[in-house]
Every structure is written in C-alpha cells, then in structure tokens.
N, C-alpha and C positions, 0 to 999 in steps of 0.2 A: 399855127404851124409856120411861124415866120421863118425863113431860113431852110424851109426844108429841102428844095431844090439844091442848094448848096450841099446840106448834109447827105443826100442822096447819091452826090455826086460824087464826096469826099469817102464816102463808104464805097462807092462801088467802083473807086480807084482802090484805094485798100487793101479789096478782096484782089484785083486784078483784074475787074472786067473790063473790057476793052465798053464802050456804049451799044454795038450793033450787038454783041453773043450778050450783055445784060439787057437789051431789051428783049433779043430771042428767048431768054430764058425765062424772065417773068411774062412773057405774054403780050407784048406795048409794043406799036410798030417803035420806026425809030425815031419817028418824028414827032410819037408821043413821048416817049421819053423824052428828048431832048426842049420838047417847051416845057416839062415836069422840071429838069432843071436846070431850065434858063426860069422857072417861077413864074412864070402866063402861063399854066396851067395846074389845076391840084388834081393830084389823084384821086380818085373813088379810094374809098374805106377799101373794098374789094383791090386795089391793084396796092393800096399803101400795104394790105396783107402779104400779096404775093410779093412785094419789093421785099420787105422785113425779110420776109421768110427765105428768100433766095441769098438773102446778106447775109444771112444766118445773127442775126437782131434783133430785138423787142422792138415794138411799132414806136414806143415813147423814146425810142435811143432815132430814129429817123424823125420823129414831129420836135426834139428837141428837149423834153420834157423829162 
C-alpha cells in the first residue's frame, strides 16, 4: 500500500471533503486521519473499508492496485 496516504488524500479532495467532515464521516478522529495521510500511520482493513466506502471507491482504487 505504498502511496496510500497520498491517494486517500487526493480522493477525499475530489469528492470535496474538507479533512475534519471526512474524518467525521468515516469514523477517525482528526488526528487519525491526518497521520493516515501524512503515511505514519495504516489503516485497519476495518477503517480502509469505511474510507472506500465513504469515497464511494473499491478498496484496490485507494491501496493502489
């Protein structure tokens, strides 16, 4: 999942979410998000679900793949 802080970030500009209503939305305070993508931190399978699903994405379009 190299990059995926990045792609997470480029997606959830995209949609239009500001960081603080896309973290409220999947469930991640804001400070988890934001080490998710600065990349010191990976998601649980569990939250890379709820990111996908909130970007309206397949999990393989956020790990890269």
């Amino acid at each position: 999942m190299e990059y995926f802080g990045r792609r997470i970030r480029a997606f959830r500009k995209l949609k239009g979410y500001t960081q603080q209503r896309f973290a409220k939305e999947v469930g991640l305070s804001l400070s988890v998000l934001g080490e998710i993508e600065r990349e010191s931190r990976q998601p649980t399978e569990e939250q890379l679900e709820r990111i996908a699903a909130t970007l309206n994405v397949v999990i393989d379009e956020v790990k890269g793949n």
